[in-house]
N, C-alpha and C positions, 0 to 999 in steps of 0.2 A: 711554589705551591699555587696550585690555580684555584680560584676564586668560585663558588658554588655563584655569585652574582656578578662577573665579570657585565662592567656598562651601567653600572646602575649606579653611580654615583655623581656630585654634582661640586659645583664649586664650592659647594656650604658644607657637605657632609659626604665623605669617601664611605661606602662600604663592603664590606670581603665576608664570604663565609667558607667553611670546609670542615670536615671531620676530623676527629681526633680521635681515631679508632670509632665506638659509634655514638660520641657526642657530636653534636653538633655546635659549632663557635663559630657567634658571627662578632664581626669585627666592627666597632664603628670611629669616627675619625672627624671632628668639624665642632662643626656648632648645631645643637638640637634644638629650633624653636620653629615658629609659624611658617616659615621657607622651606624647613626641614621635615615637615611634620607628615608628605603625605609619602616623601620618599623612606623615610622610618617605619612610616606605617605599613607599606608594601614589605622592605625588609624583614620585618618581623610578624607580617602575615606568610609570607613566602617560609621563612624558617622555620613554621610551624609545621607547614609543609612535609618540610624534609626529617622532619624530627623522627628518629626511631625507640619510641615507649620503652621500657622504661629512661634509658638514656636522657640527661638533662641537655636542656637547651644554656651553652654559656655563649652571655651576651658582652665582649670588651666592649668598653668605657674608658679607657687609659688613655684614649687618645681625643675625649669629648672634652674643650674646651666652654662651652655654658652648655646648659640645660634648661630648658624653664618649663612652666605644666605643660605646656602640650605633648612635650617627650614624657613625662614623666605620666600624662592620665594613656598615652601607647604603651609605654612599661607594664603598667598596671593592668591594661586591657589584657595585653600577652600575655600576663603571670597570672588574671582567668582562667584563658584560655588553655593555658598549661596545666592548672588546676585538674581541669573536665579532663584533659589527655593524660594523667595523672602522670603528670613529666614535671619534673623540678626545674625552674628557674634559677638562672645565677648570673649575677651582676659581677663583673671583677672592673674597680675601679681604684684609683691612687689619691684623687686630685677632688679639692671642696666643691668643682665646678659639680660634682656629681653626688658626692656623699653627703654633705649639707643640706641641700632637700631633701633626699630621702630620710636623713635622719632627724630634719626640723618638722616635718610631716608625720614621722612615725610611722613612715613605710616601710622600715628596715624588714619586720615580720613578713610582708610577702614579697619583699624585692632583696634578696640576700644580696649582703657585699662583701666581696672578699677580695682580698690586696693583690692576689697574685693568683694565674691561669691555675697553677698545679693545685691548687689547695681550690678552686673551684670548682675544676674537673674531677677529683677525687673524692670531693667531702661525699658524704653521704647523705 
């Protein structure tokens, strides 16, 4: 499967995007903090991009080893922006590195999480 962002990754943070019929899912892979934060930022400026209305934008997480605010006030920024494009957000994540903040913060309401691709690609 080739990568909607083929080069754009870095020794802190791998990321991939492609369709899923016409979701879009991007992929992320590292560690999310201040090293991470302007190549996340481009990622998920770029997949907004691509996004095709109503279709949700799913963002993996499965492979995000820490997170800290700087990734998490980009999350937030993109699930705005997603808002205004009235395109649904979705986090699929496993691991506390990610679900912990968001649900110590009380972010769960605009950053949804769910366990696994199929149940994020599908929910409604």
């Amino acid at each position: 499967m080739n990568s909607l962002f083929d080069g754009r990754s870095n020794d802190l943070l791998k990321v991939r995007a492609w369709r899923e019929h016409e979701t879009l899912i991007v992929e992320l892979a590292g560690e999310i903090d201040l090293a991470t934060t302007d190549l996340l930022r481009w990622a998920l400026r770029a997949a907004e991009n691509l996004i095709i209305p109503p279709h949700p934008l799913v963002i993996d997480l499965r492979g995000v080893t820490f997170l800290n605010s700087s990734g998490l006030g980009q999350l937030i920024e993109c699930a705005r922006r997603c808002a205004v494009l009235a395109v649904s957000l979705r986090l699929v994540a496993d691991g506390n590195s990610v679900i912990r903040p968001i649900n110590l913060l009380g972010l769960a309401p605009m950053l949804p999480v769910y366990a696994d691709m199929e149940d994020a690609v599908l929910a409604l």
